[in-house]
N, C-alpha and C positions, 0 to 999 in steps of 0.2 A: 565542588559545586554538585548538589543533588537536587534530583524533582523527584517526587515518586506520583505516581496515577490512585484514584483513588480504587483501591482496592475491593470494599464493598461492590461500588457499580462494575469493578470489570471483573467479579464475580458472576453477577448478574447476567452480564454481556458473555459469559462461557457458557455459561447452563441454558442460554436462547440460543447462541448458534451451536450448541450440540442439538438443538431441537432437528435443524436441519436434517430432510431426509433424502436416502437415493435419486429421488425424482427433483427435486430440489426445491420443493416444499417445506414451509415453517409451521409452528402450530402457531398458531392466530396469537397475532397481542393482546390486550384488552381495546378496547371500542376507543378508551381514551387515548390509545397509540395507534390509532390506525394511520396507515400509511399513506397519503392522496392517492386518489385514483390514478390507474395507471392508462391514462386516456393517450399512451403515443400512438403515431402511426404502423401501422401493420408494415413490417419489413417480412418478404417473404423468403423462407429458409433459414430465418434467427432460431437459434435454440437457446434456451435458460433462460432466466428471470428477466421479464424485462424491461422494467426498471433500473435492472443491472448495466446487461449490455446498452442501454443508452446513458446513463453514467458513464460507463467507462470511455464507450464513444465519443461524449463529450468534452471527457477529458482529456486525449490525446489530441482530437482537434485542437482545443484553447491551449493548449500547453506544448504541442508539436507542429501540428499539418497545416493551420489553421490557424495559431497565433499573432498576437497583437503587435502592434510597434515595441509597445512598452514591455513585451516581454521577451522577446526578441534582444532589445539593447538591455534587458535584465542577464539571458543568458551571453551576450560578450562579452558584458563587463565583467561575470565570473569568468570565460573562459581567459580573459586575459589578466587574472588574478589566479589561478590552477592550473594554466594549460591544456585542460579538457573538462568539458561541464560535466560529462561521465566522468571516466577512467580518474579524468585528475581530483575530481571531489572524491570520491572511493578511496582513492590510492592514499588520501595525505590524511582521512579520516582511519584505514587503516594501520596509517606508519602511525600514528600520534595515539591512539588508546589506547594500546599496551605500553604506552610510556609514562613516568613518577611524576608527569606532569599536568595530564591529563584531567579532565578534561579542562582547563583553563587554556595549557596551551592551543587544545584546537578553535577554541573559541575566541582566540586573540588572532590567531589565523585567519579565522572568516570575518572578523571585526570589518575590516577595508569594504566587504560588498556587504555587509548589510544592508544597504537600500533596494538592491535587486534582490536578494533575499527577501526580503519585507514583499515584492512586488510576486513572486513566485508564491509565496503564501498566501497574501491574498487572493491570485489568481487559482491555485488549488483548493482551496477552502471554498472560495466562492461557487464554484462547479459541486462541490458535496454539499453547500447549504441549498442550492438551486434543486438537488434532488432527492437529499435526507435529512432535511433541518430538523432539527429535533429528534431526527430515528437513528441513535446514533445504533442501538441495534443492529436495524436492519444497513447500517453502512456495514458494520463489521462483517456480515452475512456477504453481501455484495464483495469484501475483500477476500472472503472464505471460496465464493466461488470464483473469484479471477484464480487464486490458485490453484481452484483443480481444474481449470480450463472449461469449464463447463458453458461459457456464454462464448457462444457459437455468433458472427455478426458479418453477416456476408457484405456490409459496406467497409470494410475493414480495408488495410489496404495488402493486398497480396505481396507476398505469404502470408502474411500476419489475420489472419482469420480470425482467432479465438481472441477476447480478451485475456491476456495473462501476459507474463514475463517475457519478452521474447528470447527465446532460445531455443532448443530444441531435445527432447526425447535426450540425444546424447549428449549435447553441450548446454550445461547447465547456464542457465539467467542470473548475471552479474548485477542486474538494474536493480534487485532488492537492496543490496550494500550502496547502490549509488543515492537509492533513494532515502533511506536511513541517513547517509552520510548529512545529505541536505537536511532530513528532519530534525538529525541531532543541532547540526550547526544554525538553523531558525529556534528550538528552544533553548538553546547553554544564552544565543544573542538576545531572549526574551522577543521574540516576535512569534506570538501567536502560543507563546509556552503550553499552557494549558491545553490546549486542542492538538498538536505534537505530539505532548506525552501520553493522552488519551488515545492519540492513534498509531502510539509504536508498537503497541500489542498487534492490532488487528496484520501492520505488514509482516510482524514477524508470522503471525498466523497465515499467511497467504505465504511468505514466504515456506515455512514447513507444509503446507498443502502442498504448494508444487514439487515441492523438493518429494514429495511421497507420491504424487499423484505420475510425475512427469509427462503432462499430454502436449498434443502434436498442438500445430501452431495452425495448421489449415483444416483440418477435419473437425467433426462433432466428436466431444472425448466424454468416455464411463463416468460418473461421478464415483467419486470415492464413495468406500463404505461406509452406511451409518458411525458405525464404530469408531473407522478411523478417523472421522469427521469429529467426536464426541473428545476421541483423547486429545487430538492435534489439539483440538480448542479450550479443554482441561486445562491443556502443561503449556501452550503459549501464551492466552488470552489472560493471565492472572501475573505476570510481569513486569515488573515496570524497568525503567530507562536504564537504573545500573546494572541492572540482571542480563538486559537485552546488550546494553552494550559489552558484555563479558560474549554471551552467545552470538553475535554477529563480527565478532573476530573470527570463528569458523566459516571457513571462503571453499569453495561457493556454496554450500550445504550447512546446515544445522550439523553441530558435533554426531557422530553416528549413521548419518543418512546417506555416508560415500557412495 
């Protein structure tokens, strides 16, 4: 079974977030992509885009701190289908790729909870159309800087300050593989396919920003270098799902980034 992204647009979608600059400014879209205004409330001591950090904010609420009934008994019923909604999706997503069976087998695997699956995507999708419908651009941008730690959000919940991967400086963020795991296993089930495969680029992209970036979890962190912003989004963001699933067998870093 194969999906591929289409390659033209996540062309496109490389050569606008290499636009990205130190400060964490874009050059302008055109007028017909403008972004809605960014009318939130003023949070004081937020650093980066903010648009972003309230995205990302919102999404850990509705999906962690803050969560519904129905996603809640989404995530039991995987966890009593994998043994852990983390570790156990990762771990059987990494036992089953590098195998002659693949990807059907992992996909006959998560077959049992696809309706909680189904509910996880809707519920993730819905929080990115509530804030980038239509700009799938400037989503990819908002996943560039979760990776280099750069949305600073002081409602955060302590430690965890910055939007990004939680780990730290020295112990590298395993949540990219867990979340991949989930993305892959919602498009091989056809839920949500197309919107999946259009956003395994951008995690792998977040994922190799941080894995280059490595910033702290409670401080305001450097944004990466123009440069290294322009390559990361080069050599990730033009990808698609069989290529990534080869590259996201390298645990916990992209091949090269030890």
């Amino acid at each position: 079974m194969s999906h591929h992204v289409d390659r033209r647009q996540v062309l496109k979608v490389s050569l606008g977030v290499a636009a990205v600059s130190a400060a964490g400014t874009v050059v302008a879209p055109p007028a017909s992509a403008a972004a809605p205004r960014d009318d939130f409330p003023e949070v004081p001591g937020m650093s980066g885009d903010r648009r972003a950090n309230e995205f990302w904010y919102q999404l850990d609420e509705t999906t962690l701190y803050d969560s519904s009934q129905e996603v809640k008994d989404a995530y039991a019923a995987i966890e009593a289908h994998v043994g852990n909604i983390e570790r156990g999706m990762r771990e059987k997503w990494l036992e089953l790729v590098g195998t002659p069976g693949y990807p059907d087998n992992y996909a006959a695997f998560m077959t049992p909870i696809r309706q909680p699956l189904e509910v996880l995507s809707r519920t993730q999708l819905g929080v990115m159309d509530r804030y980038y419908h239509h700009q799938h651009l400037r989503l990819v941008q908002a996943f560039g800087w979760f990776g280099e730690g750069v949305l600073y959000d002081p409602r955060g919940h302590a430690p965890f300050l910055v939007h990004t991967m939680n780990g730290t400086p020295d112990t590298p963020p395993p949540g990219y593989h867990t979340w991949y795991a989930y993305l892959r296993a919602m498009s091989l089930l056809d839920i949500d396919r197309r919107r999946w495969d259009r956003l395994a680029p951008a995690l792998a992209f977040a994922w190799a920003a941080q894995s280059t970036a490595r910033p702290a979890q409670d401080a305001v962190n450097p944004p990466l270098p123009p440069r290294t912003v322009r390559r990361l989004a080069a050599t990730w963001l033009v990808k698609d799902v069989d290529r990534l699933d080869r590259d996201f067998r390298s645990f916990p870093y992209p091949e090269g980034m030890s």
